[in-house]
C-alpha positions in Angstrom: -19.6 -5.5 -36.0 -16.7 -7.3 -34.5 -16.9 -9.1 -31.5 -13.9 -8.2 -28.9 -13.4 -10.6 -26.3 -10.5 -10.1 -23.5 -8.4 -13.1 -23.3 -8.0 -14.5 -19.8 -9.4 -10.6 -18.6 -6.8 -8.4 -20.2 -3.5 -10.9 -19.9 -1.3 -8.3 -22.4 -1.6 -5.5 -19.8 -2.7 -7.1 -16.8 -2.4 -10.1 -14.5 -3.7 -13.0 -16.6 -6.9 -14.6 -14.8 -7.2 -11.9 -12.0 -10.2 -9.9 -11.7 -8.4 -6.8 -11.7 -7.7 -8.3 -15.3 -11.4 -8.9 -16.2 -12.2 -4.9 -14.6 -9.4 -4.2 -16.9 -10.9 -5.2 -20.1 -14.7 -4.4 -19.3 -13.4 -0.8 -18.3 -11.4 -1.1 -22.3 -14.8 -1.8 -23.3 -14.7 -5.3 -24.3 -18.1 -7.2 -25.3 -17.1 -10.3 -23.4 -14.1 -11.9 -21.4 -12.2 -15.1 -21.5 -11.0 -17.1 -18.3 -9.6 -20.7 -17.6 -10.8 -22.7 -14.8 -9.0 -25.7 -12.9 -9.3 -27.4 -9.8 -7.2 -27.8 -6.3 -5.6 -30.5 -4.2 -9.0 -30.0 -2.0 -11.7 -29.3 -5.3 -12.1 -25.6 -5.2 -12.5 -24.0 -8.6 -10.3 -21.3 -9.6 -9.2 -19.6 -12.2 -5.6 -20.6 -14.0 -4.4 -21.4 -17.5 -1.3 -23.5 -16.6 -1.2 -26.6 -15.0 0.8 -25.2 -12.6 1.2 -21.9 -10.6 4.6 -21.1 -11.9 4.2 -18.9 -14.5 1.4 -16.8 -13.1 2.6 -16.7 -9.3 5.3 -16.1 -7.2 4.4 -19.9 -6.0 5.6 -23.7 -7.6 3.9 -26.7 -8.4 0.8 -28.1 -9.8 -2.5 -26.9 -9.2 -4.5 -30.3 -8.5 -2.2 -30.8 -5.8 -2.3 -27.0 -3.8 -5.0 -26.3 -1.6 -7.4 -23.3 -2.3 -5.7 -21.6 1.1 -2.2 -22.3 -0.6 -2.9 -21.0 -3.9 -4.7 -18.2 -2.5 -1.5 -16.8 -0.5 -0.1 -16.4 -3.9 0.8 -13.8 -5.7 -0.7 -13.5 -9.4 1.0 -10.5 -10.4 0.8 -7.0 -8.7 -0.4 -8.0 -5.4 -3.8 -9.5 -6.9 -5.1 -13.1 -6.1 -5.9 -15.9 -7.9 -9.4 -15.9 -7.9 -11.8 -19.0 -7.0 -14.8 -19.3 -10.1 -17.6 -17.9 -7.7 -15.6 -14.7 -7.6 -14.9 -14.6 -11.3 -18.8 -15.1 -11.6 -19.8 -12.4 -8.9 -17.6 -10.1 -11.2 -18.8 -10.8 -14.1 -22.9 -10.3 -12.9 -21.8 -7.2 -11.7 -20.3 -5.8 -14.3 -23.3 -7.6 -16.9 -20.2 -9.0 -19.3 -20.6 -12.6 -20.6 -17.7 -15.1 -20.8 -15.9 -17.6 -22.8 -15.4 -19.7 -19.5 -12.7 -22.1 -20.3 -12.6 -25.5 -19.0 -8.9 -27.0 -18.3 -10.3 -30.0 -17.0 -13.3 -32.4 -18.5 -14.0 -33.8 -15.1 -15.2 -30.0 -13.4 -18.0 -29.5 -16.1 -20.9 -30.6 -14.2 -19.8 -27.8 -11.7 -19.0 -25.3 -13.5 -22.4 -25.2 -15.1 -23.7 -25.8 -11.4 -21.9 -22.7 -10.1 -22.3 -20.5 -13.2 -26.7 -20.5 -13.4 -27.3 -19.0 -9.9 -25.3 -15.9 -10.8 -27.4 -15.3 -14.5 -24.2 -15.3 -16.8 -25.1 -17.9 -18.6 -27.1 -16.4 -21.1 -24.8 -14.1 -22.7 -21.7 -16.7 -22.0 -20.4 -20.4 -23.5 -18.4 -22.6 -21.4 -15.8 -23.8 -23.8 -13.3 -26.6 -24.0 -11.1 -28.3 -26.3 -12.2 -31.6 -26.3 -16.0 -32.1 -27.7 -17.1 -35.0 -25.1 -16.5 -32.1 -22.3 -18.7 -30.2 -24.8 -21.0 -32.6 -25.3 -21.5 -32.9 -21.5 -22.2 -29.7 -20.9 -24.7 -29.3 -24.3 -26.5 -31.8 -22.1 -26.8 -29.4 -19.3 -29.0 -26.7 -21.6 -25.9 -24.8 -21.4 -24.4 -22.6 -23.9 -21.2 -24.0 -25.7 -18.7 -22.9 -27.8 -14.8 -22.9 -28.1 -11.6 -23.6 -30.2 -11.0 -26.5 -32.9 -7.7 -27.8 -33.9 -9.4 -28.9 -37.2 -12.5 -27.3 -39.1 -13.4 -30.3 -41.6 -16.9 -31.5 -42.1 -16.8 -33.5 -39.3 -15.7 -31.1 -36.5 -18.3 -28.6 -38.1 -21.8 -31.4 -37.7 -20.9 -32.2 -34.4 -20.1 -28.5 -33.6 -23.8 -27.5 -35.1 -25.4 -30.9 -33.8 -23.8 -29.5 -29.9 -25.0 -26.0 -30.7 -21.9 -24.5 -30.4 -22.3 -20.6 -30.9 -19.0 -19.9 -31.7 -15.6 -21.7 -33.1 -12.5 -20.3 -32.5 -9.4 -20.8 -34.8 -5.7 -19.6 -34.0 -5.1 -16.4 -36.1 -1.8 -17.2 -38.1 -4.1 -20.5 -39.1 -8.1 -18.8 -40.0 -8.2 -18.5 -43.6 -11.2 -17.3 -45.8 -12.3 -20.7 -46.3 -12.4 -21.3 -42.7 -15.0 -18.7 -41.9 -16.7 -19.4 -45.1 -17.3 -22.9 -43.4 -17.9 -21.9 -39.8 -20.3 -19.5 -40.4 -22.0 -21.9 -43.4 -23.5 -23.6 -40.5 -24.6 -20.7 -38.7 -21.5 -20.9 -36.0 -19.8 -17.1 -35.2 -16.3 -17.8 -36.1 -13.6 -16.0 -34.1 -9.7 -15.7 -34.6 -7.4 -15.6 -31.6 -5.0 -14.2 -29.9 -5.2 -11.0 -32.4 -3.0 -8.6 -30.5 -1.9 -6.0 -33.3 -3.2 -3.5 -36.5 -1.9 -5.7 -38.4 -3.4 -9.3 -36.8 -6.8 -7.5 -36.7 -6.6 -6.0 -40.4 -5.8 -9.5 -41.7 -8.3 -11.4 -39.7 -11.1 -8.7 -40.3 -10.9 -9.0 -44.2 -11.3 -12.7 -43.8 -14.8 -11.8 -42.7 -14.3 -13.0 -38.7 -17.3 -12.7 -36.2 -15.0 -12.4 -33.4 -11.4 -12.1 -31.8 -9.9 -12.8 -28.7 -6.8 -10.3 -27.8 -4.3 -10.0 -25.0 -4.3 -6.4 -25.9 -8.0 -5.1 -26.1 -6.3 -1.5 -25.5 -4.9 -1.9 -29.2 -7.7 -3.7 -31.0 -10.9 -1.2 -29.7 -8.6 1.2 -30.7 -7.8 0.5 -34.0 -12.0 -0.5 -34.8 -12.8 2.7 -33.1 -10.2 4.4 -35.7 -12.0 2.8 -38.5 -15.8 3.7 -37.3 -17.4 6.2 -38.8 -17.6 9.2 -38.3 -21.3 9.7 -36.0 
């Protein structure tokens, strides 16, 4: 059984990193969701991919140097908000969904971690990051971990499985067989992403993939509920 996790909430359909996005993909029937995290001028936590608001907003400039209230007066596509992490978090308790939460910055690990216990997501979530020291940090914090790597050789995979990293994620045009064969050799789920076709999700699913992220979770629970069988 594939693991379908809604990249930034549902970001092929609906407002990247909103939680009208993060509704979006629970109500798809996602098993988890996917959101970034960065912090303001004045150190509020929200959630953004970019390092600016440009893309995402009707606003300009970078996000470490906007105030919560100034990003919040934003638009993030279709009248919804940016939200700040507690919110995200809120949502997700609610709606009993873990996350791949994303951190855009090493410094806001600590907090993150901080924020995320009280609300009981932990459990079913991993707060992710590129680099390993950020990983390594929040390892340290009896947190879950897991997250993408540029590179999957031997020495990415011990300190992956010595961090206790549940899952590795690898760009879909560059997971191959061997790749998975590797991951999951050291008991790591391995995930492909973004898969947001068939034909992504037929290729990535015959290389044996735990996992995969997807702009589009209307298209990929779709096409695995097409191949079920029959009950």
């Amino acid at each position: 059984m594939i693991t379908v996790v809604g990249h930034r909430g549902a970001a092929g359909i609906a407002p990247e990193n909103t939680l009208f996005g993060l509704e979006k993909a629970v109500e798809l029937g996602v098993d988890m969701v996917e959101f970034d995290v960065r912090q303001t001028a004045d150190e509020s936590l929200v959630l953004m991919h970019d390092e600016t608001v440009d893309r995402t907003t009707d606003g300009t400039g970078p996000v470490a140097e906007l105030t919560l209230d100034e990003i919040r007066a934003l638009d993030a596509g279709e009248g919804h908000l940016v939200p700040t992490l507690d919110e995200a978090l809120e949502t997700l308790a609610e709606l009993d969904v873990g996350a791949y939460i994303e951190l855009k910055e090493g410094d806001i690990a600590n907090r993150v971690v901080d924020k995320a216990r009280p609300y009981g997501v932990l459990e079913h979530s991993e707060v992710t990051a590129w680099d390993p020291a950020v990983i390594r940090e929040i390892a340290d914090r009896d947190a879950p971990v897991g997250g993408p790597l540029a590179t999957v050789d031997e020495e990415h995979l011990r300190v992956a499985q010595e961090l206790g990293y549940r899952h590795i994620g690898v760009h879909h045009e560059s997971i191959t067989r061997e790749i998975v064969s590797r991951i999951q050799s050291v008991e790591i789920a391995a995930g492909a992403w973004p898969v947001n076709t068939r034909e992504d999700l037929e290729r990535v699913r015959s290389l044996g993939v735990d996992a995969v992220t997807t702009d589009r979770p209307d298209i990929i629970i779709a096409a695995l509920e097409d191949d079920s069988p029959p009950s």
